[in-house]
mmCIF entry with sequence, helices, sheets and N, C-alpha, C, O atoms, coordinates in Angstrom:
data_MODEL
# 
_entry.id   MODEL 
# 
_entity.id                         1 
_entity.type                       polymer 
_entity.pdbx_number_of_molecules   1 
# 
_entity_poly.entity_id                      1 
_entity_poly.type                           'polypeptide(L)' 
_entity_poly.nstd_linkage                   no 
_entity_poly.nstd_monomer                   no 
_entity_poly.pdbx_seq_one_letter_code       
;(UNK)(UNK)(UNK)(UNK)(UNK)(UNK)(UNK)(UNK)(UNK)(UNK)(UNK)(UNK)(UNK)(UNK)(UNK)(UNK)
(UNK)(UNK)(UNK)(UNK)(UNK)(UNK)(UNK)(UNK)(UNK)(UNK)(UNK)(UNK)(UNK)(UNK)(UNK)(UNK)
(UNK)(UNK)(UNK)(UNK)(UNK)(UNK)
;
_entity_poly.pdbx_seq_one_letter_code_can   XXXXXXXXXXXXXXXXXXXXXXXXXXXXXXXXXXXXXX 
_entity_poly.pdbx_strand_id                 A 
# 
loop_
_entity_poly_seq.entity_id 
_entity_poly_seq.num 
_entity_poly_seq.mon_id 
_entity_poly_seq.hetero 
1 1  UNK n 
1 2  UNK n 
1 3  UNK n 
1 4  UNK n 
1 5  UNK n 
1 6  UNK n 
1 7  UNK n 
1 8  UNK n 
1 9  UNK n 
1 10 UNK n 
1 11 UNK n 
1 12 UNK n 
1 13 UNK n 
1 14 UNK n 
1 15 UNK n 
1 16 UNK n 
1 17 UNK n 
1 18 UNK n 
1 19 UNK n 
1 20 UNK n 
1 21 UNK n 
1 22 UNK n 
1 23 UNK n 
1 24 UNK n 
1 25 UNK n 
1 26 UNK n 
1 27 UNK n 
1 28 UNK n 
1 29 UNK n 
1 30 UNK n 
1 31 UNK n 
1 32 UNK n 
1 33 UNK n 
1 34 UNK n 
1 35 UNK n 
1 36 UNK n 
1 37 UNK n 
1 38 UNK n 
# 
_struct_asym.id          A 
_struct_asym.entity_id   1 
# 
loop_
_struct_conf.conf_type_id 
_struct_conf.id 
_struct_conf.pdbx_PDB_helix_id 
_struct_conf.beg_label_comp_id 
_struct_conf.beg_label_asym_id 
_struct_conf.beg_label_seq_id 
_struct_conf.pdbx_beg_PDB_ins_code 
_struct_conf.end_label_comp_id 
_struct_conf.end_label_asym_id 
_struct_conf.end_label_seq_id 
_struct_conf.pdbx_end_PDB_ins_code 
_struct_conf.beg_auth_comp_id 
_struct_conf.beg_auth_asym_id 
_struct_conf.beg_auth_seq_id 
_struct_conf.end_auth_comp_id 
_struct_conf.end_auth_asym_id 
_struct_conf.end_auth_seq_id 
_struct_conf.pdbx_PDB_helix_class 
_struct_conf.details 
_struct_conf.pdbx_PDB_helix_length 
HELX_P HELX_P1 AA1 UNK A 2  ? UNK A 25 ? UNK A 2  UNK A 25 1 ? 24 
HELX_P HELX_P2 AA2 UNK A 27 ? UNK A 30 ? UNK A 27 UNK A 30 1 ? 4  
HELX_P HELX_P3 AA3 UNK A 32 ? UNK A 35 ? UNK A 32 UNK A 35 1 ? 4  
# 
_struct_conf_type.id          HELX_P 
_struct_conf_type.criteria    ? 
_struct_conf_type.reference   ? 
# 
loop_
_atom_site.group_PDB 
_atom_site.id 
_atom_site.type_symbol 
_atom_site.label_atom_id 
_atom_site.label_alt_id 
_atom_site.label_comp_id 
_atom_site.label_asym_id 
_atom_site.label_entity_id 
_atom_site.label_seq_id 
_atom_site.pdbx_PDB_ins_code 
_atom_site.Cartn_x 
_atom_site.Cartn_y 
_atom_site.Cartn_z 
_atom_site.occupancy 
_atom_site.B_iso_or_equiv 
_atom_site.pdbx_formal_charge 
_atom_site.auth_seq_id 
_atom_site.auth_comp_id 
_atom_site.auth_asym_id 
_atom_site.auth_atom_id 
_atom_site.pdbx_PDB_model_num 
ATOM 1   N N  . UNK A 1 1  ? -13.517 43.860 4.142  1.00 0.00 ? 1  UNK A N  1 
ATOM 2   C CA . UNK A 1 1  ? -13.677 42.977 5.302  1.00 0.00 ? 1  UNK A CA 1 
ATOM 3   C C  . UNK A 1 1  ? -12.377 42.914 6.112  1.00 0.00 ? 1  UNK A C  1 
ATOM 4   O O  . UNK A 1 1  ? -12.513 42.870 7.335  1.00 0.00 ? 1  UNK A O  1 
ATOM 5   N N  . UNK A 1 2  ? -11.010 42.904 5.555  1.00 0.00 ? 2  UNK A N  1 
ATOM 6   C CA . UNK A 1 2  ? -10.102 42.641 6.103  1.00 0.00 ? 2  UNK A CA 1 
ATOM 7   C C  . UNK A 1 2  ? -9.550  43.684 6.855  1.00 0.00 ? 2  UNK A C  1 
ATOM 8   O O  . UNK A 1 2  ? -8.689  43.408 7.691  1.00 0.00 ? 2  UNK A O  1 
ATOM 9   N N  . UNK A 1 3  ? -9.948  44.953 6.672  1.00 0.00 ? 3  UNK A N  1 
ATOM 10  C CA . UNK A 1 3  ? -9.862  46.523 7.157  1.00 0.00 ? 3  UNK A CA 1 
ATOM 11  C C  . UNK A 1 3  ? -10.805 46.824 8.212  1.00 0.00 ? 3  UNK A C  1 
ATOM 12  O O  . UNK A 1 3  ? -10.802 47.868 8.864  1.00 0.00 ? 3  UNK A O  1 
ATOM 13  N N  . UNK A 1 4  ? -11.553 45.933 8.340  1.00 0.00 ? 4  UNK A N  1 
ATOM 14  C CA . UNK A 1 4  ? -12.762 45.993 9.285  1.00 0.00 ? 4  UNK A CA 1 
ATOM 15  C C  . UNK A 1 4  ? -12.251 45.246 10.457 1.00 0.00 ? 4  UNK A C  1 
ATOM 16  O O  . UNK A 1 4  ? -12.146 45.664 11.610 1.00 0.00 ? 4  UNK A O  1 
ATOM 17  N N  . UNK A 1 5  ? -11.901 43.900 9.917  1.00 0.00 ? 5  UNK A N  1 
ATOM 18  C CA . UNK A 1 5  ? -11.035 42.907 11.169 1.00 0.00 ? 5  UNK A CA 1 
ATOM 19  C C  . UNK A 1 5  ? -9.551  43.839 11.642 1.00 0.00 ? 5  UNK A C  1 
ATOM 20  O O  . UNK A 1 5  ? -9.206  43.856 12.823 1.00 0.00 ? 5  UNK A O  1 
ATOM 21  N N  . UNK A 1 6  ? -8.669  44.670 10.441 1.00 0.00 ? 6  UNK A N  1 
ATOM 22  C CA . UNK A 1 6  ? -7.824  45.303 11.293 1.00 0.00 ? 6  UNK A CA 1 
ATOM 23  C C  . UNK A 1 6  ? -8.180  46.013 12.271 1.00 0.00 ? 6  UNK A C  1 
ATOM 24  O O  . UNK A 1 6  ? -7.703  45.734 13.371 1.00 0.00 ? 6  UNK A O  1 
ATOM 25  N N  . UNK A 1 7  ? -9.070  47.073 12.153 1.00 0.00 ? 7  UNK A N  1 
ATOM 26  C CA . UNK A 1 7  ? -9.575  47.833 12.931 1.00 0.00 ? 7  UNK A CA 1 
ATOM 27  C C  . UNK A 1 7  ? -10.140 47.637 14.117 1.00 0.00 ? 7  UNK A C  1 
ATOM 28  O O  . UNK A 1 7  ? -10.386 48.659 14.757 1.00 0.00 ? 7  UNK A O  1 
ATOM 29  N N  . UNK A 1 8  ? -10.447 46.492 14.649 1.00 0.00 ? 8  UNK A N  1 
ATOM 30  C CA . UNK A 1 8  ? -11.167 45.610 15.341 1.00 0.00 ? 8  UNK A CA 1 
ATOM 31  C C  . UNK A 1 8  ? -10.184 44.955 16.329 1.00 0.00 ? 8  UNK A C  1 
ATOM 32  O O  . UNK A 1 8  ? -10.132 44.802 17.549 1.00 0.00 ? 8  UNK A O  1 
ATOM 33  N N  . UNK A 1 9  ? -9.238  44.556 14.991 1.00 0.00 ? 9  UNK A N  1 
ATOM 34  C CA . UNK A 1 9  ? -7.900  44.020 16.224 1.00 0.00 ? 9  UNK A CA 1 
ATOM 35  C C  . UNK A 1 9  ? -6.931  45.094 16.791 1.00 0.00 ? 9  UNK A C  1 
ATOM 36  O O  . UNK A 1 9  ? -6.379  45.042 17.890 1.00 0.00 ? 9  UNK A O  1 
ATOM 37  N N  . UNK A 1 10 ? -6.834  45.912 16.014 1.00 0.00 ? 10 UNK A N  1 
ATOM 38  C CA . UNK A 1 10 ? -6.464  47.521 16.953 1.00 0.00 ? 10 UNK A CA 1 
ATOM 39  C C  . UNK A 1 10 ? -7.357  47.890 18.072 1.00 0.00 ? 10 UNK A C  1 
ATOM 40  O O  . UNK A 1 10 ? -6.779  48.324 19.068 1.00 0.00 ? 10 UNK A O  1 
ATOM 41  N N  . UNK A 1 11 ? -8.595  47.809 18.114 1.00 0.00 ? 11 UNK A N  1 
ATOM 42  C CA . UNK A 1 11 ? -9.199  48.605 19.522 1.00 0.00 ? 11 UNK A CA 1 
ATOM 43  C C  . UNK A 1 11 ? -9.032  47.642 19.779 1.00 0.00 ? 11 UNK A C  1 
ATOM 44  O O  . UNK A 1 11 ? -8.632  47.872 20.920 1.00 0.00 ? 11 UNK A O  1 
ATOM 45  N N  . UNK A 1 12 ? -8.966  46.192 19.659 1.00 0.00 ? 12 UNK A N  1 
ATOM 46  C CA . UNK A 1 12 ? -9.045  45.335 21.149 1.00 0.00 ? 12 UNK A CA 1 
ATOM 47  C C  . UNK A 1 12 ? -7.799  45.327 21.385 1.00 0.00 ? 12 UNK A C  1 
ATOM 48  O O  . UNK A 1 12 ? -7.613  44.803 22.483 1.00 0.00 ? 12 UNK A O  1 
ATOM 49  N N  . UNK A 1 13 ? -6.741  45.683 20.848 1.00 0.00 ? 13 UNK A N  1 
ATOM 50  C CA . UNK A 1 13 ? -5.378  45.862 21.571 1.00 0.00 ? 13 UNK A CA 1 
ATOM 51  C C  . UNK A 1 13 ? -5.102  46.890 22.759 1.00 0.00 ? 13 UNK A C  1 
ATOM 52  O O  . UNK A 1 13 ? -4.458  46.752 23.799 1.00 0.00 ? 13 UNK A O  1 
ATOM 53  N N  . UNK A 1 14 ? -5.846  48.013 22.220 1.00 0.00 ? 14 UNK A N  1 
ATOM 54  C CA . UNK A 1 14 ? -6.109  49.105 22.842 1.00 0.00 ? 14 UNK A CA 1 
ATOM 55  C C  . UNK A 1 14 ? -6.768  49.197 23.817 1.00 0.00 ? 14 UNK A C  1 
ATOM 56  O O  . UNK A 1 14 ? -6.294  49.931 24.684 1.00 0.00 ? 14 UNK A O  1 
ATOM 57  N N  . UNK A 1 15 ? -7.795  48.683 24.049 1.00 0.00 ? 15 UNK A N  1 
ATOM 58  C CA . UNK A 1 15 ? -8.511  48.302 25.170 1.00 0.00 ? 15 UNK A CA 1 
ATOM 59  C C  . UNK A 1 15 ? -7.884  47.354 26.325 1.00 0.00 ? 15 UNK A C  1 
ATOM 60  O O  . UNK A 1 15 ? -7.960  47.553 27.538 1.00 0.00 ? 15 UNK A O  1 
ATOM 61  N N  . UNK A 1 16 ? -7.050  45.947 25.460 1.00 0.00 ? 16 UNK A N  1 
ATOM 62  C CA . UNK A 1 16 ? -6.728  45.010 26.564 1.00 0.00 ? 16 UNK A CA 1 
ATOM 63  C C  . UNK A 1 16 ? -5.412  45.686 26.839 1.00 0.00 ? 16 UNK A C  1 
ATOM 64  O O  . UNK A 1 16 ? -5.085  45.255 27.944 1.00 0.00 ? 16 UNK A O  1 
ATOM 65  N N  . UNK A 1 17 ? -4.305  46.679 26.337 1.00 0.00 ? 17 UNK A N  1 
ATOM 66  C CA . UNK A 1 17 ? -3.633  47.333 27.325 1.00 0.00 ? 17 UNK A CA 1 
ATOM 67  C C  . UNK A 1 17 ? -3.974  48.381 28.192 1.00 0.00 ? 17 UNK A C  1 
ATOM 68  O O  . UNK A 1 17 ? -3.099  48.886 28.895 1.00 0.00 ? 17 UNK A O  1 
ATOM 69  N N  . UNK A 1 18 ? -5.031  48.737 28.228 1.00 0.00 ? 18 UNK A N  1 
ATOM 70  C CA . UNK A 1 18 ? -5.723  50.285 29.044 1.00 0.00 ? 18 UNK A CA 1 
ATOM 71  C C  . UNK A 1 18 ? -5.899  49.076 30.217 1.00 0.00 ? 18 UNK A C  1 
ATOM 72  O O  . UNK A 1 18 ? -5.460  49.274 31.350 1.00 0.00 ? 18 UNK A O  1 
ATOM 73  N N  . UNK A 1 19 ? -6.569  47.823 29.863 1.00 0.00 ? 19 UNK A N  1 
ATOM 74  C CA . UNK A 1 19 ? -7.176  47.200 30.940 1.00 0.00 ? 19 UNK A CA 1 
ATOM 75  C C  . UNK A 1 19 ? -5.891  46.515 31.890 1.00 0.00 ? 19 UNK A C  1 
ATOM 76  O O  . UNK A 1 19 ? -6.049  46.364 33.101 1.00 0.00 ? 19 UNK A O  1 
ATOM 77  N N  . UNK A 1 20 ? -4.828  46.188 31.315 1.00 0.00 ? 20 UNK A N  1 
ATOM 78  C CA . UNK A 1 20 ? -3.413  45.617 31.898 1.00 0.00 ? 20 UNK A CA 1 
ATOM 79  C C  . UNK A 1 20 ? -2.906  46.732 32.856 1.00 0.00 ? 20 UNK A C  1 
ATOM 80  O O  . UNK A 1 20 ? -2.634  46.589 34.048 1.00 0.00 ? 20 UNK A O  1 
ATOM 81  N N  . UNK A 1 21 ? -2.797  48.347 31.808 1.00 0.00 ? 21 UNK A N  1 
ATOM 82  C CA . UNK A 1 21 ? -2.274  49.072 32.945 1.00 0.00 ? 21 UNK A CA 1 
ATOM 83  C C  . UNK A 1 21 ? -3.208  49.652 34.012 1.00 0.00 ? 21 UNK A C  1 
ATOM 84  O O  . UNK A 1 21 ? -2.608  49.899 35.058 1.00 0.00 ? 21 UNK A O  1 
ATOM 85  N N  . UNK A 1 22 ? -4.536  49.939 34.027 1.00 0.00 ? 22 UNK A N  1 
ATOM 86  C CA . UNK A 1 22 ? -5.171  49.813 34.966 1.00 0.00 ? 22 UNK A CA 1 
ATOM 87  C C  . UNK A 1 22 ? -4.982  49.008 36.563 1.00 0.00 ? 22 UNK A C  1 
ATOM 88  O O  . UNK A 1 22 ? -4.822  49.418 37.713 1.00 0.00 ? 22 UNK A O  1 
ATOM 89  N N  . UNK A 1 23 ? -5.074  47.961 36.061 1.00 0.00 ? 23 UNK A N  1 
ATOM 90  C CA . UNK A 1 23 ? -4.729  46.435 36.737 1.00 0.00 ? 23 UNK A CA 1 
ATOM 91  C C  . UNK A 1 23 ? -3.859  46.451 37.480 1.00 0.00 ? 23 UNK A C  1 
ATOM 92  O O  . UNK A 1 23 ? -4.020  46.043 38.631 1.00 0.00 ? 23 UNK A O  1 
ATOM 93  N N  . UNK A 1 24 ? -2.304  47.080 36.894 1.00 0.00 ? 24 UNK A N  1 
ATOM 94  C CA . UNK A 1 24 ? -1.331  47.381 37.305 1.00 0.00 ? 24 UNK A CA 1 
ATOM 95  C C  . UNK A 1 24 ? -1.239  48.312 38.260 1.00 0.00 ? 24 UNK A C  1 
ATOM 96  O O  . UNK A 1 24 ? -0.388  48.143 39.133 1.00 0.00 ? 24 UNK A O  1 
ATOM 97  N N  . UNK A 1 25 ? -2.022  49.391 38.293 1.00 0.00 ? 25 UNK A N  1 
ATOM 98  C CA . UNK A 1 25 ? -1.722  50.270 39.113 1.00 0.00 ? 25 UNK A CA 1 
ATOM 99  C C  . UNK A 1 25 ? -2.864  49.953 40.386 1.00 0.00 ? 25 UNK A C  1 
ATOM 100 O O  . UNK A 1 25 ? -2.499  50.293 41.511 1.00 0.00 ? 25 UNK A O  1 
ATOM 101 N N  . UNK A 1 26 ? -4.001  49.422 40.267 1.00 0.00 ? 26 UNK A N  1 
ATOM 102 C CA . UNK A 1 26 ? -4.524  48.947 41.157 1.00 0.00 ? 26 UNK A CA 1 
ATOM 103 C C  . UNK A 1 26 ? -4.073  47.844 42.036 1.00 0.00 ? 26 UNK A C  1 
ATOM 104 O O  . UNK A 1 26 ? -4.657  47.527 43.072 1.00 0.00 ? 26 UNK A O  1 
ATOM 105 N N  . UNK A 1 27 ? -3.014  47.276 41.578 1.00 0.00 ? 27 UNK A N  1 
ATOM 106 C CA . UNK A 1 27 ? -2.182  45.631 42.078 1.00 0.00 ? 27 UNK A CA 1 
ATOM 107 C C  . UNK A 1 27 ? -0.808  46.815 42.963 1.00 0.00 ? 27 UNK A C  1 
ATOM 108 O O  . UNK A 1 27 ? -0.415  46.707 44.124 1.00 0.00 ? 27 UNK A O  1 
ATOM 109 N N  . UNK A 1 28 ? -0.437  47.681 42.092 1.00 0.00 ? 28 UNK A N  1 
ATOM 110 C CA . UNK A 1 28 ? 0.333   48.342 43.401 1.00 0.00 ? 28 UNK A CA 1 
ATOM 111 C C  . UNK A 1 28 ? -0.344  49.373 43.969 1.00 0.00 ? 28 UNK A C  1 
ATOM 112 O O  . UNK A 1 28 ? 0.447   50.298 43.781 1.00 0.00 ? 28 UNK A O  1 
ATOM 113 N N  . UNK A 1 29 ? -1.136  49.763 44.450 1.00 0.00 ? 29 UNK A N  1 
ATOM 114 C CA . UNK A 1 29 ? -2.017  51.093 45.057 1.00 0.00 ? 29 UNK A CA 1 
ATOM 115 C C  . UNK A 1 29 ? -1.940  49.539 46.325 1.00 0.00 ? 29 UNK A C  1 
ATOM 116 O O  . UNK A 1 29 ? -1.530  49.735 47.469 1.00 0.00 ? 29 UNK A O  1 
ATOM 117 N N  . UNK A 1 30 ? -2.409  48.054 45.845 1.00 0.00 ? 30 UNK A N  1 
ATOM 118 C CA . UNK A 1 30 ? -3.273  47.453 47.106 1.00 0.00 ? 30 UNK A CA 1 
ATOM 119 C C  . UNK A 1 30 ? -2.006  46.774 47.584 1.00 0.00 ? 30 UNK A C  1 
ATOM 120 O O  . UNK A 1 30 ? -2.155  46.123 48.618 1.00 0.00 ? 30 UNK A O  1 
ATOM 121 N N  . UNK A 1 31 ? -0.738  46.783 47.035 1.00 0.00 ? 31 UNK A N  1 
ATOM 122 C CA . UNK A 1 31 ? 0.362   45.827 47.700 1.00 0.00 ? 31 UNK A CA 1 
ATOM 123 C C  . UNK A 1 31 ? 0.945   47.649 48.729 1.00 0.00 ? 31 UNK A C  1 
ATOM 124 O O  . UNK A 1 31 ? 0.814   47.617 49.952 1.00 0.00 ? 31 UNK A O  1 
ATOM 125 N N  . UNK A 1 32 ? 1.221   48.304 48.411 1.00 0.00 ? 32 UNK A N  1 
ATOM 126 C CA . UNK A 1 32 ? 1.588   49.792 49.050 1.00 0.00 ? 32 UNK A CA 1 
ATOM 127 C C  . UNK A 1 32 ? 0.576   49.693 50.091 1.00 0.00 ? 32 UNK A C  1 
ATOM 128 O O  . UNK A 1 32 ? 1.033   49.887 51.218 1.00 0.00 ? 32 UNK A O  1 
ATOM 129 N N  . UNK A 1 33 ? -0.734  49.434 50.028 1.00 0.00 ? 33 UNK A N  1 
ATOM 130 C CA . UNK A 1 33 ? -1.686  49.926 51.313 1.00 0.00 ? 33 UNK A CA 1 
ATOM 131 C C  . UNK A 1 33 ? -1.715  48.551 52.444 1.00 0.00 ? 33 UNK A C  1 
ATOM 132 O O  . UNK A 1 33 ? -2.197  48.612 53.575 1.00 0.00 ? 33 UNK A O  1 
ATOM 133 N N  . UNK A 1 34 ? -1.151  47.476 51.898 1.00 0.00 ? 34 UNK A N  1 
ATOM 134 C CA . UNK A 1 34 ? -1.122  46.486 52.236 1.00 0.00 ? 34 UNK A CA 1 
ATOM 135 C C  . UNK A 1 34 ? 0.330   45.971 53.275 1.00 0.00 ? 34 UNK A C  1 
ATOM 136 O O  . UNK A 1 34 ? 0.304   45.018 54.054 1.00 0.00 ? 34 UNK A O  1 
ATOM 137 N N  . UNK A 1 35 ? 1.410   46.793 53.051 1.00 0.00 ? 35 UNK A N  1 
ATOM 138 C CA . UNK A 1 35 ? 2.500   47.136 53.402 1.00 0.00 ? 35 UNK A CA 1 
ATOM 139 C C  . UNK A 1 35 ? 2.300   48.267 54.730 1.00 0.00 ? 35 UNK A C  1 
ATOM 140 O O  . UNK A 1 35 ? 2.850   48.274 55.831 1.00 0.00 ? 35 UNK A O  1 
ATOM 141 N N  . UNK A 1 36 ? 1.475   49.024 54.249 1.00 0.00 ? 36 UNK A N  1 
ATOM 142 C CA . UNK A 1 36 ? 1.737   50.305 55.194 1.00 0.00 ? 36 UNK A CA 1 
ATOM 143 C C  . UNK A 1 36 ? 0.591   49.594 55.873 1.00 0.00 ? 36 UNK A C  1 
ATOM 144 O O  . UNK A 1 36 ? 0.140   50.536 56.523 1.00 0.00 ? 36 UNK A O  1 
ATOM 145 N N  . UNK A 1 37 ? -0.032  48.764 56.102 1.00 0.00 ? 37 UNK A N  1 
ATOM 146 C CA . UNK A 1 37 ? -1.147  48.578 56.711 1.00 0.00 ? 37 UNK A CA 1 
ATOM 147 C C  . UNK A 1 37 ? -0.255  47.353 58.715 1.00 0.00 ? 37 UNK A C  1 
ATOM 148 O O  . UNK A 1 37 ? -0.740  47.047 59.805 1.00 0.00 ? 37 UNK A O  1 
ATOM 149 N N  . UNK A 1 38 ? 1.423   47.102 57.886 1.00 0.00 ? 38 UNK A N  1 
ATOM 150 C CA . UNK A 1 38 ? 2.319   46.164 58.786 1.00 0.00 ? 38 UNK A CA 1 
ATOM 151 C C  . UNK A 1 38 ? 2.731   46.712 59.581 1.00 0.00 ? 38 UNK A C  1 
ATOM 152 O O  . UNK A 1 38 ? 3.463   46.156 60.399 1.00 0.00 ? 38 UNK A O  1 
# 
C-alpha cells in the first residue's frame, strides 16, 4: 500500500511540475505579445 501511495505521489509531482512549467511559458509567450502589442 505504501509503494502504491509513493508512486502516486511521484506522478502527481510530475504532473503538477509539467503543469507549472507549461503555465510559465504561456505567462511569458502572453506578457512578450502583450509588450510588443505597445
Amino acid at each position: 500500500m505504501s509503494a502504491l501511495l509513493l508512486v502516486l505521489a511521484v506522478v502527481s509531482a510530475v504532473i503538477a511540475a509539467l503543469a507549472v512549467h507549461e503555465l510559465q511559458i504561456w505567462l511569458e509567450r502572453w506578457a512578450y505579445e502583450r509588450h510588443a502589442q505597445d
